[in-house]
C-alpha positions as CSV (number, residue, x, y, z in Angstrom):
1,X,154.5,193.0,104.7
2,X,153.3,189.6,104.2
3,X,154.5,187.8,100.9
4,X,151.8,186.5,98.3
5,X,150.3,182.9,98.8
6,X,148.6,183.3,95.8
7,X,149.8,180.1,94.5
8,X,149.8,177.8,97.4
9,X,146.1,178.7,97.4
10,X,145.5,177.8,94.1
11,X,146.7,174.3,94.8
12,X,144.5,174.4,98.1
13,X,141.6,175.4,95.6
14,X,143.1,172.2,93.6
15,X,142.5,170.4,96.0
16,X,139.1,171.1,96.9
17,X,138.4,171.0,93.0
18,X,139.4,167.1,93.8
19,X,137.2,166.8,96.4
20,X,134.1,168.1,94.3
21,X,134.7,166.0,91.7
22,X,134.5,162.7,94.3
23,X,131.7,163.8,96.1
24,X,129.8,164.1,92.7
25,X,130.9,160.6,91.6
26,X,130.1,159.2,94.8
27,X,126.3,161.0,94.5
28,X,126.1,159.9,91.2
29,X,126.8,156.2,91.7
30,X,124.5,156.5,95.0
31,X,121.7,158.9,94.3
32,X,119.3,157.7,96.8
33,X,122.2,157.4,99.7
34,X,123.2,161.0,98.8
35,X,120.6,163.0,100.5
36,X,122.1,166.8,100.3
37,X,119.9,169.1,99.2
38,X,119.6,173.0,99.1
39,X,117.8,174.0,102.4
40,X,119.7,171.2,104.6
41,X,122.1,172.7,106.8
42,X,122.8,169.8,109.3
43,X,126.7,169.8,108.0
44,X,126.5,173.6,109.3
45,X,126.4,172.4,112.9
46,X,129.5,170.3,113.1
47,X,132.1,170.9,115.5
48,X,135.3,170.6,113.1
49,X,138.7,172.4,113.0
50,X,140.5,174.3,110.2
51,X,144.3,173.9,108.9
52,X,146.2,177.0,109.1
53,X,146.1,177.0,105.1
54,X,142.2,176.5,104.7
55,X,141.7,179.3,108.0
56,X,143.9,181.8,105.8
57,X,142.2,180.9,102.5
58,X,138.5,181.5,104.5
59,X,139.5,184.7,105.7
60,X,140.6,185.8,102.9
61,X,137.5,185.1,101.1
62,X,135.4,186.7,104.1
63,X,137.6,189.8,103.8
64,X,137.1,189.9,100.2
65,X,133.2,189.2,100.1
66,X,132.2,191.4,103.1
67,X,133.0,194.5,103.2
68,X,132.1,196.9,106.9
69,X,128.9,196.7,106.5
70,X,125.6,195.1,108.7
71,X,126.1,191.9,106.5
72,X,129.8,191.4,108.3
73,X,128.6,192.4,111.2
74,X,126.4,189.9,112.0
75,X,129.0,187.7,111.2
76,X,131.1,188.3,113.3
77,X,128.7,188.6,116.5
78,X,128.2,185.1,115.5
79,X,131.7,184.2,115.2
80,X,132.0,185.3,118.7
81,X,129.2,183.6,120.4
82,X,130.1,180.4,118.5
83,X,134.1,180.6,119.7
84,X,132.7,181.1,123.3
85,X,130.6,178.1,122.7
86,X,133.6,175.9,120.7
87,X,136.2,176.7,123.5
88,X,133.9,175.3,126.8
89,X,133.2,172.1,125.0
90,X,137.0,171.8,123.9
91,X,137.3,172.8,128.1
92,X,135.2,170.2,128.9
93,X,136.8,167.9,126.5
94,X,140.2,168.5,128.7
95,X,138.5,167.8,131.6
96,X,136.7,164.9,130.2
97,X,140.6,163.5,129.2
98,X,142.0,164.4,132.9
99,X,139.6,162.2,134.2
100,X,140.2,159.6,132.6
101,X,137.3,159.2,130.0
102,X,138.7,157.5,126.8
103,X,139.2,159.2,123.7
104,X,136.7,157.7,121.8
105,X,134.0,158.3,124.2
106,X,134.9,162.0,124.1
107,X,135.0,162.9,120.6
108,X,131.8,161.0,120.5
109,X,130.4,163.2,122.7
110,X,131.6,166.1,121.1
111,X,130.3,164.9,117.9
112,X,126.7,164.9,119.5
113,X,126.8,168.9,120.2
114,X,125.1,171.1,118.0
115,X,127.1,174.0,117.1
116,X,125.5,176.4,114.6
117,X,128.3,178.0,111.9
118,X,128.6,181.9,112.2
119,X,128.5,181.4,107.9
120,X,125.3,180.1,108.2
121,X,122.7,182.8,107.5
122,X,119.2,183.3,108.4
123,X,117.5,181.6,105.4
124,X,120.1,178.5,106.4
125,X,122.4,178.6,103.7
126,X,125.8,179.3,103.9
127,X,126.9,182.9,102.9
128,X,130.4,182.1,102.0
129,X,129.3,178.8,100.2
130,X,131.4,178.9,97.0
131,X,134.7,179.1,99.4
132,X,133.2,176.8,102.1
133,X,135.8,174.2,103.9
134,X,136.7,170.5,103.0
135,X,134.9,168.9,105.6
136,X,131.8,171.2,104.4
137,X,132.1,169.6,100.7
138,X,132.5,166.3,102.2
139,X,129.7,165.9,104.3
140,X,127.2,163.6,103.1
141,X,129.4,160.9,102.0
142,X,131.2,157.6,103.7
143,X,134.3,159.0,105.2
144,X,136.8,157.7,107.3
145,X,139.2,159.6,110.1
146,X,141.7,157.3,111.9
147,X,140.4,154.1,110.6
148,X,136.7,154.9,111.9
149,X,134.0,155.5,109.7
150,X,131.6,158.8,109.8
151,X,128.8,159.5,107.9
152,X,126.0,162.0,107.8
153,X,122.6,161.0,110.3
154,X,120.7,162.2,107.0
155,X,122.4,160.6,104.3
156,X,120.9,156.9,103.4
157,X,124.1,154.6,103.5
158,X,123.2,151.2,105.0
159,X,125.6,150.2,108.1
160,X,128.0,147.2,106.9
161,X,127.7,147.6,102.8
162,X,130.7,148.6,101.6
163,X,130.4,152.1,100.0
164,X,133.3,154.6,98.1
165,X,134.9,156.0,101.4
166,X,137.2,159.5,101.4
167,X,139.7,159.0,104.0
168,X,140.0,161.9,105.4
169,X,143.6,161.6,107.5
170,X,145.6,161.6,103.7
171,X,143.2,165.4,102.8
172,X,144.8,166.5,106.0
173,X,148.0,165.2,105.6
174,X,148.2,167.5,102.4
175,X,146.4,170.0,103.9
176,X,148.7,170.3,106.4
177,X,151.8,170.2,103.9
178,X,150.1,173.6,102.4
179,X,150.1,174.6,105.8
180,X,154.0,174.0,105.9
181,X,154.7,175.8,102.8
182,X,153.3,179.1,104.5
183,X,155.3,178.6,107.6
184,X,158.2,178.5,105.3
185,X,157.4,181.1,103.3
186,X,157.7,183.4,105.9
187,X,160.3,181.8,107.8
188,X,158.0,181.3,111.0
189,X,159.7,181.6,114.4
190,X,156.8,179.5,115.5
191,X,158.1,175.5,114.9
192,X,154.2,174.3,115.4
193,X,152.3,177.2,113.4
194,X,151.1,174.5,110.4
195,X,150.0,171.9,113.3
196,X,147.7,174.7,114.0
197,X,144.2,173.9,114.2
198,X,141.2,176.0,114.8
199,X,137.1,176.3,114.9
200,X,135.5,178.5,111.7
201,X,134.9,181.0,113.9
202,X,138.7,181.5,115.1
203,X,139.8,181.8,111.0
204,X,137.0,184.0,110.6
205,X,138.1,186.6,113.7
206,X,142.0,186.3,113.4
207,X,144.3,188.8,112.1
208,X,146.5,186.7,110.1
209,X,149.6,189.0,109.9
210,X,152.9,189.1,110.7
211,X,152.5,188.4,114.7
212,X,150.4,186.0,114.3
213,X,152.4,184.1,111.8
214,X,155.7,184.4,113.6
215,X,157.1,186.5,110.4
216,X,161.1,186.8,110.8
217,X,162.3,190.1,109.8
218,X,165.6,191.0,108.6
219,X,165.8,194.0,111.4
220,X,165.2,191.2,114.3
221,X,167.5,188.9,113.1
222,X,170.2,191.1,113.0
223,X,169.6,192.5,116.7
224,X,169.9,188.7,117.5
């Protein structure tokens, strides 16, 4: 049996309780840069990965919103079609690297694929909104990841004003710090289980128990 991580998701929800309150400040000093609005669901085709701790936290709320009816099943037949999708670009991403075309080129090219959300429903809005990830929230707003600035196609920022920027490598770094806490929690025989990264779609079909998280058990130890 799994132990409770009831509390190292309420400091993940802290977290993104941070996060909320600097987007809003950000819209609010920049109204007409900030261009989000209900019916916009261009954030709901990025390609971006999940921590292990914000993958957990989103299945848990999928698990807990959806129960086995049609509404989860068309979830998941979307999950699965986008995974299939998200693993040949990341193949062709590999391939891109082994042939020696430079990173920057490749994640730009990445960036430019349009990769619909399996959480994104037929009236394009997102059916697991109030639990919806980080880079979700963010979107919309000047961020920066590894010293290179993003922003959304949409949004209204003008290129070379300086504008309130989120850098995103210090979120991950804590995210990933959750991430550790888990791992420890359960004593993971798995050394790189919080480097783990993976597509909505992955968080959304994995069984996050005690295979998958490496658990130790005092039976196996012993035999060891």
């Amino acid at each position: 049996m799994l132990p409770d991580f009831s509390d190292i998701f309420d400091r993940y929800e802290a977290l993104v309780a941070e996060v909320d309150t600097v987007f809003a400040k950000v819209a609010e000093q920049h109204p007409k840069c900030v261009t989000c609005e209900k019916g916009c669901s261009d954030c709901c085709h990025a390609l971006f990965d999940l921590s292990l701790v914000e993958a957990m936290y989103l299945n848990k709320s999928f698990i807990e919103n959806f129960g086995d009816g049609e509404g989860r099943s068309n979830i998941i037949i979307r999950a699965n079609e986008a995974d299939r999708k998200s693993y040949k670009l990341k193949r062709q991403a590999y391939r891109d690297s082994q042939a020696g075309v430079d990173t920057q080129t490749i994640l730009e090219n990445m960036a430019r694929e349009r990769l619909r959300c399996p959480l994104l429903g037929t009236g394009e809005s997102c059916e697991l909104y109030q639990h919806r990830p980080i880079t979700c929230r963010l979107y919309g707003i000047p961020t920066a990841i590894g010293g290179k600035a993003h922003t959304c196609g949409k949004a209204a920022f003008e290129k070379g004003k300086p504008y309130p920027t989120v850098h995103m490598d210090k979120i991950q770094d804590r995210l990933i710090a959750l991430s550790q806490e888990i791992a420890d929690r359960v004593q993971s025989k798995f050394s790189e289980l919080s480097g783990v990264f993976v597509p909505v779609s992955m968080a959304l079909l994995t069984v996050y128990d005690e295979q998958y998280l490496g658990v130790r058990t005092p039976k196996k130890d012993a035999e060891k």
